[in-house]
C-alpha positions in Angstrom: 23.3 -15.6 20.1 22.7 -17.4 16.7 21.9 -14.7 14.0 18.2 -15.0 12.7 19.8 -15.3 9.3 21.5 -18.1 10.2 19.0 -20.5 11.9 17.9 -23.7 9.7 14.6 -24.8 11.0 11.4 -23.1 12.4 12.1 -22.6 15.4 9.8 -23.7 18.1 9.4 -20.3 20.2 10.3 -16.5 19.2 12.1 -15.5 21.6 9.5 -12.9 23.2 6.8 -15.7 23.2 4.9 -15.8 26.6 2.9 -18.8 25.6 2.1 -21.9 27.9 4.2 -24.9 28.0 3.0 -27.5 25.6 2.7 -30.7 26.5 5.8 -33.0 24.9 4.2 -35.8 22.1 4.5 -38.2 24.3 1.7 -36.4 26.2 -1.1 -35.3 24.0 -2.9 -31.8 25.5 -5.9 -32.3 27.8 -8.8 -31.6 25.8 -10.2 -28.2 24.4 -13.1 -27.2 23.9 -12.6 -26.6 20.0 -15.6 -24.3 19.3 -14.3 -21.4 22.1 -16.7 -19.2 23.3 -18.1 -15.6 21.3 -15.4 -12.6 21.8 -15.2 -9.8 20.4 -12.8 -9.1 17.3 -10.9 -6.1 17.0 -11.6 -3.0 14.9 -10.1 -3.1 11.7 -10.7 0.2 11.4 -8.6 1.5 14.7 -6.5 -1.8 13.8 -5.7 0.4 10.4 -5.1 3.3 12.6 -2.6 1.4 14.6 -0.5 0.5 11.7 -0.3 4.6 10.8 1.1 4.9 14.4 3.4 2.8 13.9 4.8 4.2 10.6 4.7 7.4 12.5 7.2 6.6 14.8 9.6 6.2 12.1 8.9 10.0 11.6 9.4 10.5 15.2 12.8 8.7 15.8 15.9 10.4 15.8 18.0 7.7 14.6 16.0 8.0 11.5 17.3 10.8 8.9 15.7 13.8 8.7 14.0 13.8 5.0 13.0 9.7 5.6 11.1 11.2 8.7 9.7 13.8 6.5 8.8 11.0 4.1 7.0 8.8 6.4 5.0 11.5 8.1 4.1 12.1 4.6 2.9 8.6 4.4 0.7 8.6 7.3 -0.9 11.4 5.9 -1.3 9.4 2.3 -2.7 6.5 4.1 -5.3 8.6 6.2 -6.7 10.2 2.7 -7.0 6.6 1.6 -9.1 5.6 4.5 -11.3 8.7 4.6 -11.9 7.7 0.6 -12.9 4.0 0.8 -13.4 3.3 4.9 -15.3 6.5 5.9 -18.8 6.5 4.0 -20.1 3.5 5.5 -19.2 4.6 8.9 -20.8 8.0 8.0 -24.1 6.9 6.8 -25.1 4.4 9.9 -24.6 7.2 12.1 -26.9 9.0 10.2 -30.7 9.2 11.2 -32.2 6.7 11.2 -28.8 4.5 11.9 -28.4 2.4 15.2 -29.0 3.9 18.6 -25.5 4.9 19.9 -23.4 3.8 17.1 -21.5 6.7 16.1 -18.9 4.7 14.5 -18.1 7.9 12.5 -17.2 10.0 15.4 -15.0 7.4 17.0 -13.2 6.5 14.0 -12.9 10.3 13.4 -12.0 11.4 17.3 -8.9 8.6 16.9 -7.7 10.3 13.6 -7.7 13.4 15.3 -5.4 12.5 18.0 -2.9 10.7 15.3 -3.3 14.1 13.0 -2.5 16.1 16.4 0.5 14.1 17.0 1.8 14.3 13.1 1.5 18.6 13.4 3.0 18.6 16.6 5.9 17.1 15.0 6.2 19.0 12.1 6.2 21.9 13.5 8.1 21.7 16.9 10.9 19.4 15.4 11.0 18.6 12.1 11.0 22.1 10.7 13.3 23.8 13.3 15.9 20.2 12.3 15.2 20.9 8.7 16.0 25.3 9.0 19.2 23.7 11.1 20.3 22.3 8.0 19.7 24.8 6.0 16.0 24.1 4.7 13.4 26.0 4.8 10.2 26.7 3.7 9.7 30.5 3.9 6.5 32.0 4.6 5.4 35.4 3.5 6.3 37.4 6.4 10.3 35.3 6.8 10.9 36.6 3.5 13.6 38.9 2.3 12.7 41.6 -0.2 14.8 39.9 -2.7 12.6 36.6 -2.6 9.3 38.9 -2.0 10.2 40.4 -5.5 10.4 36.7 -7.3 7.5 35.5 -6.0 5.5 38.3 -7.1 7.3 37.7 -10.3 6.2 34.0 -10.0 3.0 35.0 -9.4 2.0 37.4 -12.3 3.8 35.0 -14.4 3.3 31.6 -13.7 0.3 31.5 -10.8 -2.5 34.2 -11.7 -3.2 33.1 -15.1 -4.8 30.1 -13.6 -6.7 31.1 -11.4 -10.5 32.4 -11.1 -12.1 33.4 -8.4 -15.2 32.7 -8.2 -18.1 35.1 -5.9 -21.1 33.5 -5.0 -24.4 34.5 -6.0 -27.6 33.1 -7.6 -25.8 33.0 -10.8 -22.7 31.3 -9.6 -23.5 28.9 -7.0 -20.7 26.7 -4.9 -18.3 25.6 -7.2 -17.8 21.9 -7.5 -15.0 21.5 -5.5 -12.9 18.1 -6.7 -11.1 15.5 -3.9 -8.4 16.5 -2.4 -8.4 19.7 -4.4 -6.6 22.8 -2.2 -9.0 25.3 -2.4 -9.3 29.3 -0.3 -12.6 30.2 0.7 -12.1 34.2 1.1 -14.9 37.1 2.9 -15.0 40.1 1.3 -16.6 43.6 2.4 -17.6 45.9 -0.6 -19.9 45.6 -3.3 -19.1 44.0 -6.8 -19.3 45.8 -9.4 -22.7 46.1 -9.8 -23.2 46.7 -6.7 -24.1 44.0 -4.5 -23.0 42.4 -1.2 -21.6 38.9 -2.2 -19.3 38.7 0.2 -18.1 35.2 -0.2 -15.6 34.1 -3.1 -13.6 30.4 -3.7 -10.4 30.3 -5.1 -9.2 26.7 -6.4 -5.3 26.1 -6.0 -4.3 24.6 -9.6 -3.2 21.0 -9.7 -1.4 21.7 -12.6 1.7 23.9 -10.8 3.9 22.2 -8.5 2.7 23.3 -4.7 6.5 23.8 -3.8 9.3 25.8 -5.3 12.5 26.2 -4.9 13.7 30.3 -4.1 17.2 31.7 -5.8 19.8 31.3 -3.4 20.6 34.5 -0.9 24.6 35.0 -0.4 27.0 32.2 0.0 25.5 30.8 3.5 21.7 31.0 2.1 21.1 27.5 2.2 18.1 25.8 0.3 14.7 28.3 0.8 11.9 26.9 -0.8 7.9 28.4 -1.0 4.5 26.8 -1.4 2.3 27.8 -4.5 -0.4 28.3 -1.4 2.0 30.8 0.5 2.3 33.0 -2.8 -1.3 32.8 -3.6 -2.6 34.1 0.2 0.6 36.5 0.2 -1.3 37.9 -3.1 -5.1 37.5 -2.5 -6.3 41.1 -2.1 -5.0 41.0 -5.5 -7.6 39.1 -7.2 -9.9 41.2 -5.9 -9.7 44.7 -6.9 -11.7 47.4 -5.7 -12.5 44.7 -2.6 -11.3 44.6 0.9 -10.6 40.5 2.1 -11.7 40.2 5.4 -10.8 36.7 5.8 -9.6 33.8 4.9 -8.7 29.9 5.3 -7.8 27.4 3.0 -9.6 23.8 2.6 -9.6 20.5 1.4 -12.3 18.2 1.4 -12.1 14.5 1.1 -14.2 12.1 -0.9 -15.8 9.2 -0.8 -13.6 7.7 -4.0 -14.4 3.9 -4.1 -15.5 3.4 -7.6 -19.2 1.5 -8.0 -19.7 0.2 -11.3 -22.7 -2.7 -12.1 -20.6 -4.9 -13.7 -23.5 -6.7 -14.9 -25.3 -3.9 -16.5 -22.8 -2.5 -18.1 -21.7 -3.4 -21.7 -18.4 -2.2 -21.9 -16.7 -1.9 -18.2 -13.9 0.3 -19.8 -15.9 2.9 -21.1 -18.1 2.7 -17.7 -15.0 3.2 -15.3 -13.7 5.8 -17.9 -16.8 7.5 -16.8 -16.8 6.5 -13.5 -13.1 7.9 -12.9 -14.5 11.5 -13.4 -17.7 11.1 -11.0 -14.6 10.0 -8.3 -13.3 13.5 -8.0 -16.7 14.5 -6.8 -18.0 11.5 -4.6 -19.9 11.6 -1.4 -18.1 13.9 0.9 -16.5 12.6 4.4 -13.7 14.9 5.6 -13.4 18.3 6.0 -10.0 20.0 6.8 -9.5 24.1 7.3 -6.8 25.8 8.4 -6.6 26.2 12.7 -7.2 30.1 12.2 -10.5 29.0 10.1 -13.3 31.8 12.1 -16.1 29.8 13.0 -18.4 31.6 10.3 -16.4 29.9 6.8 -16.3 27.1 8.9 -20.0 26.8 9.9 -20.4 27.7 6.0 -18.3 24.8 4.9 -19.1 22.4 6.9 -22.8 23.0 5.7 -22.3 23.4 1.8 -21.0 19.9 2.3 -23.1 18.6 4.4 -21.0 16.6 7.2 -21.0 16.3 10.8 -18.9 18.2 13.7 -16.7 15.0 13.8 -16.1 15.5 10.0 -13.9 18.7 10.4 -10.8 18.8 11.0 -8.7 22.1 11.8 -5.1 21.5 11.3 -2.3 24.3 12.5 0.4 24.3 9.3 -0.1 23.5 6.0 -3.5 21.4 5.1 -2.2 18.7 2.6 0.7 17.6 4.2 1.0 15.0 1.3 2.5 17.8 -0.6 5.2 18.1 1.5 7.3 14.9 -0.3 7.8 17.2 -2.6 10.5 18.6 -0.5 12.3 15.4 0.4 13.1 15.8 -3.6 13.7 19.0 -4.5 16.3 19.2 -1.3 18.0 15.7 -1.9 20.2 16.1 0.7 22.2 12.9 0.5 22.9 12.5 4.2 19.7 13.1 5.5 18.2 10.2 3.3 18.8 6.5 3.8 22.2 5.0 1.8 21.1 4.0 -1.1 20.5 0.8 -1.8 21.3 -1.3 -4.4 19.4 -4.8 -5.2 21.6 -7.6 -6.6 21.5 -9.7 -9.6 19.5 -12.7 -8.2 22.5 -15.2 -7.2 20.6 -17.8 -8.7 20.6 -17.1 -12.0 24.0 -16.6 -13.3 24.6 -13.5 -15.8 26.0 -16.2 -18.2 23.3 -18.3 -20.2 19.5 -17.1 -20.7 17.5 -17.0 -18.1 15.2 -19.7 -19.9 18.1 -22.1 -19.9 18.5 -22.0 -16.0 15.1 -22.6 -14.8 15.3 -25.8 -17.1 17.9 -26.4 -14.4 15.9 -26.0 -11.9 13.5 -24.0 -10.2 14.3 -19.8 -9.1 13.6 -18.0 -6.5 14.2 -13.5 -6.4 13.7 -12.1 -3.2 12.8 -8.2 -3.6 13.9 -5.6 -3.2 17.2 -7.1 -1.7 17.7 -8.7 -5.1 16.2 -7.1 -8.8 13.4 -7.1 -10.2 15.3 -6.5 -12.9 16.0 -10.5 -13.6 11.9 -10.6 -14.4 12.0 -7.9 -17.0 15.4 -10.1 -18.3 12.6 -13.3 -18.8 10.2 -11.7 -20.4 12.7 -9.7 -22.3 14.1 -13.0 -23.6 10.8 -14.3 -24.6 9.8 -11.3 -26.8 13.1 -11.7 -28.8 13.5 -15.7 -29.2 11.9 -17.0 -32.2 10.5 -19.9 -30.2 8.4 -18.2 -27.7 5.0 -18.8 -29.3 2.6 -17.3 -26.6 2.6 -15.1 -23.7 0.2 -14.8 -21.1 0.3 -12.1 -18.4 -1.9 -10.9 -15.6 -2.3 -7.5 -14.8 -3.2 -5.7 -11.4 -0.6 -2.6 -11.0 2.0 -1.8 -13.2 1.9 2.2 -13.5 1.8 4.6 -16.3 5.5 3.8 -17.4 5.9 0.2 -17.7 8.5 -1.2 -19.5 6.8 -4.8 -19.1 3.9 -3.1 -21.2 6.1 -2.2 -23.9 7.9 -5.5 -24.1 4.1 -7.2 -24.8 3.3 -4.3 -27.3 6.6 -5.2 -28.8 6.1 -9.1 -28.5 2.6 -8.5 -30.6 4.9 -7.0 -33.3 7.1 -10.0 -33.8 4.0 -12.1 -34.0 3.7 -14.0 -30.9 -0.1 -14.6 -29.1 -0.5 -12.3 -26.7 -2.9 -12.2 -24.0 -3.0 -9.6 -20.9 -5.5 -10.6 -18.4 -5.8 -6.9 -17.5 -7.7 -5.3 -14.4 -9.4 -2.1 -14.8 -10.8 -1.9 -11.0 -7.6 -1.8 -9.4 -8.3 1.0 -6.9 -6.2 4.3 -8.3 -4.7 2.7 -10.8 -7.7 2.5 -12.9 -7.0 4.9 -15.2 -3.4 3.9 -16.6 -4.5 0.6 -16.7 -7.5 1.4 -19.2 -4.9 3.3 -21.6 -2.6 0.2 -21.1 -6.1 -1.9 -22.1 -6.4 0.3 -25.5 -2.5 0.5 -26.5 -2.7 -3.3 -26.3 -6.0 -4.1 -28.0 -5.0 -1.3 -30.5 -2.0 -3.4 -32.2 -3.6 -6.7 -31.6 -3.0 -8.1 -28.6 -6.1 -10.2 -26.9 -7.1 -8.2 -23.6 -9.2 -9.6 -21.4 -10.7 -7.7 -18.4 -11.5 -10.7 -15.6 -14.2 -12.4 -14.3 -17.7 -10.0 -13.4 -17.8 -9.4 -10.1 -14.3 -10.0 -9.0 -11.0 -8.2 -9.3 -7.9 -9.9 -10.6 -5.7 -10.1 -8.2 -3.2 -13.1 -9.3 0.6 -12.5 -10.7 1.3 -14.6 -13.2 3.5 -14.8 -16.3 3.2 -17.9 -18.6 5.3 -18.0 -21.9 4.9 -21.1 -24.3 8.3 -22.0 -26.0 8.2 -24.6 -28.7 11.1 -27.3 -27.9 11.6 -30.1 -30.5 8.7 -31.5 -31.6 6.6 -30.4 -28.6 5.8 -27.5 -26.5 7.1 -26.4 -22.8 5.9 -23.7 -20.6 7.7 -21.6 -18.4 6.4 -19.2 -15.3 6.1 -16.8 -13.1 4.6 -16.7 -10.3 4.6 -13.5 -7.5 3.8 -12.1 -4.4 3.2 -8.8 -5.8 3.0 -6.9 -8.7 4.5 -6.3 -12.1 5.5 -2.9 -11.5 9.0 -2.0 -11.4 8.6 0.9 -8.9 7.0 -1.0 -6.5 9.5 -3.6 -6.4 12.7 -1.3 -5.7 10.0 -0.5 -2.1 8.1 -3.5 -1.3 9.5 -7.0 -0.1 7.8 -9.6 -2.1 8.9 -13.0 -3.7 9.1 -13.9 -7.5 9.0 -17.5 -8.3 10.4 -18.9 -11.9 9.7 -22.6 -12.7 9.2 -24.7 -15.8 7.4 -27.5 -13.1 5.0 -29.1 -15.8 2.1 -29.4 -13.1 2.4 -25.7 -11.9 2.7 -24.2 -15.5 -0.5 -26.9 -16.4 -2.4 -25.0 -13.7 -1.4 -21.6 -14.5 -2.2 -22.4 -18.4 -6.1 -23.6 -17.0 -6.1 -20.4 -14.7 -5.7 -18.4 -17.9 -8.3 -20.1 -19.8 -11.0 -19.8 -17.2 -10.0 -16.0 -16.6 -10.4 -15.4 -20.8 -13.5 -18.0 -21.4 -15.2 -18.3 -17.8 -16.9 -21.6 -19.4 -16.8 -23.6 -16.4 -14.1 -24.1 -13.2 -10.2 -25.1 -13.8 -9.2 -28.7 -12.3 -6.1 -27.7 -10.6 -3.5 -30.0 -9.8 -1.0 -27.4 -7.2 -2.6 -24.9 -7.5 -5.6 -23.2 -5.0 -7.6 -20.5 -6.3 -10.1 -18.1 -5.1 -12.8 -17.8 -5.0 -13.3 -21.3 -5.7 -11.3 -23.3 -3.1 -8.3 -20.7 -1.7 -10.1 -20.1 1.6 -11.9 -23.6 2.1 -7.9 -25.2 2.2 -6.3 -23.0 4.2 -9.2 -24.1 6.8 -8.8 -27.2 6.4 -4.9 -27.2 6.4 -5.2 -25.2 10.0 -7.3 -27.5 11.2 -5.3 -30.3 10.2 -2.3 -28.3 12.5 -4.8 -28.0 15.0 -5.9 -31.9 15.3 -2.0 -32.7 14.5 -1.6 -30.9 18.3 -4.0 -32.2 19.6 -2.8 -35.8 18.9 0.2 -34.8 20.8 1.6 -34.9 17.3 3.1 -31.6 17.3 0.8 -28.5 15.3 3.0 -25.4 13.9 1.7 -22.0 11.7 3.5 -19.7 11.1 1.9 -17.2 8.5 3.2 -13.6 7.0 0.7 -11.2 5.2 -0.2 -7.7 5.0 -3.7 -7.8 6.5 -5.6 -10.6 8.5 -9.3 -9.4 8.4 -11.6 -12.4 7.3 -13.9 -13.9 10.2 -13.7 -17.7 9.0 -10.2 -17.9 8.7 -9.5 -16.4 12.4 -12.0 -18.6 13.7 -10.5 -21.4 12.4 -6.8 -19.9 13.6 -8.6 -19.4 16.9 -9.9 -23.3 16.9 -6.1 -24.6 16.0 -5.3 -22.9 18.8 -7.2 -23.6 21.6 -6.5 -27.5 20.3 -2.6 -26.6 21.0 -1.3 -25.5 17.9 1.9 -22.9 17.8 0.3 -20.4 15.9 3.0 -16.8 14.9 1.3 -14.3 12.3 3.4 -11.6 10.8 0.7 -9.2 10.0 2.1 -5.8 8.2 -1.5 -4.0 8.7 -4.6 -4.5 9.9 -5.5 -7.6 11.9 -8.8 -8.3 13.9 -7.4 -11.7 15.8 -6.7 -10.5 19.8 -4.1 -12.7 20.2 -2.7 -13.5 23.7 -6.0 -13.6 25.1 -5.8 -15.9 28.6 -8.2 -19.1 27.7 -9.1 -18.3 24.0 -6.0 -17.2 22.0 -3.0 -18.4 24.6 -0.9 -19.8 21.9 -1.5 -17.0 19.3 1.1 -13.8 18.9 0.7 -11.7 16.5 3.8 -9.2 14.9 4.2 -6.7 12.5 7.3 -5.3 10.8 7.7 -1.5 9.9 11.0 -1.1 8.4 12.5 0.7 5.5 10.9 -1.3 2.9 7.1 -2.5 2.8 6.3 -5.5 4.1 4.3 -7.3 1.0 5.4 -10.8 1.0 2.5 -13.7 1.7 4.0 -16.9 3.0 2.3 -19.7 4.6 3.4 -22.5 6.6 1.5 -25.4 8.2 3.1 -28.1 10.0 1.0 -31.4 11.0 2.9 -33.6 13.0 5.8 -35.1 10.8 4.0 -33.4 7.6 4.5 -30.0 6.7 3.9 -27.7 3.9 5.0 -24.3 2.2 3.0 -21.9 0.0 3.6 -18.4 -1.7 0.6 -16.4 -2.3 -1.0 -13.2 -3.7 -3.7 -12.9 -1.2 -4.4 -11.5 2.1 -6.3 -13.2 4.8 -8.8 -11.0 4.3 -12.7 -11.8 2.8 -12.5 -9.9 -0.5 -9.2 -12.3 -1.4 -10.8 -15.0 -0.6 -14.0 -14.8 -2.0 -14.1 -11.4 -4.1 -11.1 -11.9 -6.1 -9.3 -14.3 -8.1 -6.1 -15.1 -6.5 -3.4 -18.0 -6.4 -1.6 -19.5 -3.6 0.9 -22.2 -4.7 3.2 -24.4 -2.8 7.1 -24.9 -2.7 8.3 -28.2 -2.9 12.4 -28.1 -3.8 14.2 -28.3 -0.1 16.6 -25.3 -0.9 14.2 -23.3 -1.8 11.7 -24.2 0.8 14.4 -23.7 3.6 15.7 -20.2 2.0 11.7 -18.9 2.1 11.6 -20.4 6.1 14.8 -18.8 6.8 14.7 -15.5 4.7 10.6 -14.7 5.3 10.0 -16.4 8.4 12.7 -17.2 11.1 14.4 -13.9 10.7 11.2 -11.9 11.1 10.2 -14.0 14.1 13.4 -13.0 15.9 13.4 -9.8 14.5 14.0 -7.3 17.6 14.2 -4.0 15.8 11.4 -3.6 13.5 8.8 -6.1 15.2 5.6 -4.3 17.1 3.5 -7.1 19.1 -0.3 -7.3 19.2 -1.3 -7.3 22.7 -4.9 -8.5 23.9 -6.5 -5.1 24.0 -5.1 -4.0 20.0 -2.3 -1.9 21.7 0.9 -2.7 19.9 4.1 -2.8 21.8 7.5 -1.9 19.9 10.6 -4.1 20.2 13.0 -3.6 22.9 16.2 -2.6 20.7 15.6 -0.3 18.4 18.8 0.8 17.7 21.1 -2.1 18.1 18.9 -5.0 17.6 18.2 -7.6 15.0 16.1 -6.6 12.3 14.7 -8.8 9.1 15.5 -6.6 7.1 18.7 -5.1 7.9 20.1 -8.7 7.6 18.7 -9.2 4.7 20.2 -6.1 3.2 23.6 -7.8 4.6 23.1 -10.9 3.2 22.6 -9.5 -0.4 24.9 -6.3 -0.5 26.1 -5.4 -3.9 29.7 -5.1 -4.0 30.9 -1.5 -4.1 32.1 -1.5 -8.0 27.9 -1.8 -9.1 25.9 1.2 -10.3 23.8 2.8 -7.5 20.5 4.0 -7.4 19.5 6.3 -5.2 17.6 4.9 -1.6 13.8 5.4 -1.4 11.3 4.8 1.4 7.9 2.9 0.4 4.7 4.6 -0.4 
């Protein structure tokens, strides 16, 4: 069998297609109704649930070492807080009085969580903490301890713990405290009066966010292993203590989820930083949604709960081990435990673009492609380094979605404004959780001169691109960058994503307008290669899968292939749906959610639809449409999903050089079509069905690991899952 690495061409059929013969050219198709009849999409809600299933079972594989299963059972648990914050309030309030009839959305969307939060504890604690105490970790409760680790903790806690905290009793005087999202809190019943006598028998402790909720215990004798303890075991192993004079009843711990979407008028605000400054604190304290107590919870602080904050039955969830299991990735660091993570791996100098020479110099030579993480990001921070330190660099322009609160690409601007060159940072403040480092980012640039501009009203940033401005003999040339993701080194150690350097006059022309629209907004940028949203993004990629659709049925041949994380816009699947039912070949690589039911008999035949779960995140948008002898390759920053195309400014620009075209069709596309190991396949009823070899078949991603292996002699850093 020919490895997927190897193959040259898009292949005609995955090998796991189930798809009807199509007709030769030399036949054209009978005819199809083009408009097919009304069907139901899928959820994208359950479809976002499937995708957590499916990184679950990387926690529930044995071939998978024991702190990376840890790691991604962590991750479900990440992603299901994220849902709850910016999925779940909608779904709450039209099953509300007076929503529709029937249309507890809520309840469903809530029921399936359960089930998936059932399977996550059952795993935990049946085999991933007996595996973990096999090797030696541990994480000892109050009643496993020894009397030497009982005395440290109380230690710890007089010390370190106790200090912070303040119980607080309710009464008139002190109502319910405001309790923050996804803040660990005890709710505690008390018998006694206070000391002035009276029965307020309920008290809320808040777990401090400021102490790390696991430690690690002094090693026991020369067996004693690694023995850690959570800052919530010390503080129930010390509650009575808090309240003297008072007998505690009972007690549960909690953790209640907010509605965390941030809802700022953009048009009635006159300065959007200082709005979302404000707006970042109402966020802790948003609409609740989800309610989670302890399994032991008595009915009476749950009934109590649940009613302070006002949710549903379908809203609370008891879970039987620790209630943020978030926390727990702590532990994958603290015990480091080198062979129960992945091998690390190392990314590569980009092969094409030699050590020797400035990176500048070789894309004058011609056009560069970096495939992360398999080769470095490092090679972007190199270009832009170059262009803060050479005297010729006039201007830099630089979008800005994620970066994080360490950025070295930040720096290098701050540092570029110092030697004098124009700087401008098209900067977005409404990128969901990141809003915060990106508005100091905002005021450390404009502080030392550098032109920040905060994006269009109404729409979020979304684009990657880099544009510096180099003066050359008597004229000017411009060099950039163009991404699949973001600017943020981190990221791009975890995430597969492709980062395109070229000095192509028309694509740099383009990029130049997109930056003058974004900073003056005065009227729309002619674009020559270029297609941006929200202006003409979505209406091209219509009209180039209808073109693959009427290229079909011509008996001309019709070919899509298309890799994304989500697939969730209505106009765009209907327009898939149309290509198909005309005879077009139509594979999606969708990483998440995805509403198309493919495979259905009459109506989506020549559809399938894939996702990869592997070690790194799948992040990468490529696009290709082939129209009878015609075909054509793009690289995007957007989803198929309605906000990209029409809430957001984003770019999608094609690939024209042959070798670099053919590396993107073999690298992102043919291997992940064959791809055996990692693949899941959509089925007609939004069940996903895992590949056949799991253990010893071909995966994307493991070949591309192969094909750019570091030789032994280079620096290593150590292996990380995605988050």
């Amino acid at each position: 069998m020919t490895h997927p690495m190897h193959q040259q061409p898009l292949p005609p059929d995955p090998p796991d297609r189930h798809t009807p013969d199509l007709p030769s050219e030399a036949a054209p198709p009978a005819a199809a109704d083009p408009a097919p009849a009304a069907f139901e999409l899928l959820d994208r809600d359950h479809s976002i649930l499937a995708f957590n299933e499916r990184v679950l079972d990387w926690a529930e594989r044995d071939d998978v070492p024991l702190l990376e299963r840890l790691r991604y059972l962590c991750i479900v648990s990440s992603n299901l807080d994220e849902l709850f914050e910016v999925r779940a309030a909608e779904h709450l309030m039209a099953s509300s009085p007076p929503g529709p009839p029937g249309g507890d959305s809520f309840a469903a969307l809530a029921g399936a969580v359960k089930t998936l939060v059932a399977r996550q504890y059952t795993l935990y604690n049946d085999t991933l903490t007996p595996a973990l105490a096999a090797r030696g970790i541990r994480i000892v409760g109050h009643g496993e301890r020894t009397k030497a680790q009982r005395t440290w903790v109380r230690e710890h806690f007089e010390r370190q713990v106790r200090p912070l905290l303040i119980p607080v009793g309710l009464d008139p005087a002190h109502p319910f405290p405001q309790v923050a999202n996804k803040s660990l809190n005890f709710i505690v019943r008390l018998r006694g009066g206070d000391a002035f006598g009276r029965d307020n028998e309920i008290a809320i402790v808040k777990v401090p966010r400021a102490l790390p909720r696991l430690m690690r215990l002094p090693r026991e004798g020369a067996h004693g292993g690694q023995s850690f303890v959570s800052l919530s075991s010390i503080i129930r192993a010390h509650l009575e203590e808090l309240f003297a004079g008072r007998q505690v009843l009972e007690f549960s711990q909690f953790r209640v989820t907010r509605h965390s979407d941030l809802a700022v008028d953009e048009e009635d605000v006159r300065n959007l930083r200082t709005a979302l400054r404000q707006g970042l604190q109402q966020r802790h304290y948003g609409q609740a949604v989800r309610l989670e107590v302890s399994a032991g919870c008595s009915p009476f602080l749950a009934d109590l709960l649940q009613a302070q904050f006002a949710l549903p039955d379908a809203a609370v969830m008891r879970v039987p081990g620790p209630v943020n299991l978030v926390r727990l990735m702590q532990l994958v660091e603290l015990a480091g435990e080198a062979d129960l993570l992945f091998p690390p791996w190392r990314p590569t100098w980009p092969r094409a673009l030699p050590r020797a020479g400035g990176v500048m110099a070789q894309m004058r030579r011609r056009d560069i492609l970096i495939h992360q993480p398999f080769e470095s990001f490092d090679a972007v921070l190199a270009f832009l380094r170059e262009a803060v330190s050479d005297p010729q660099v006039l201007a830099i322009k630089q979008t800005v979605y994620r970066t994080g609160a360490d950025s070295e690409m930040m720096e290098l601007l701050r540092e570029a404004v110092r030697r004098g060159k124009e700087v401008t940072v098209v900067l977005e403040l409404k990128a969901r959780f990141d809003e915060e480092a990106n508005i100091n980012w905002a005021e450390a640039l404009e502080s030392i001169g550098a032109q920040v501009v905060y994006g269009v009203v109404g729409l979020k940033t979304h684009a990657k691109m880099l544009l510096v401005t180099r003066r050359e003999g008597a004229g000017l040339r411009r060099y950039g960058h163009l991404s699949t993701g973001n600017y943020n080194p981190r990221t791009a150690r975890l995430y597969t994503d492709l980062s395109h350097l070229t000095v192509d006059e028309r694509i740099t022309a383009d990029m130049d307008a997109v930056f003058d629209h974004l900073a003056n907004q005065n009227r729309r940028p002619r674009l020559q290669r270029l297609l941006m949203a929200p202006f003409d993004l979505q209406r091209s990629l219509i009209e180039k899968i209808d073109a693959a659709g009427l290229a079909a049925e011509r008996g001309e041949g019709g070919r899509i292939v298309a890799k994304m994380n989500a697939l969730t816009d209505e106009d765009l699947i209907k327009a898939l749906v149309r290509a198909g039912r005309r005879g077009a070949r139509i594979d999606l690589i969708v990483r998440g959610a995805c509403m198309l039911p493919a495979g259905r008999p009459g109506r989506t035949d020549n559809i399938r639809v894939r996702s990869i779960i592997g070690r790194f995140l799948e992040h990468t948008r490529v696009f290709y449409f082939g129209m009878g002898k015609h075909d054509e390759l793009y690289l995007a920053s957007a989803d198929w999903m309605n906000r990209n195309m029409l809430r957001r400014v984003e770019l999608a620009w094609p690939v024209t050089d042959p070798r670099l075209r053919q590396r993107i069709i073999n690298e992102c596309l043919v291997a992940y079509l064959h791809d055996d190991r990692d693949a899941w396949t959509l089925q007609p009823d939004g069940r996903y069905v895992r590949a056949p070899r799991v253990l010893d078949g071909n995966g994307a991603q493991q070949a591309l690991m192969a094909r750019y292996a570091a030789p032994p002699s280079e620096p290593q850093k150590r292996a990380q899952a995605w988050t």
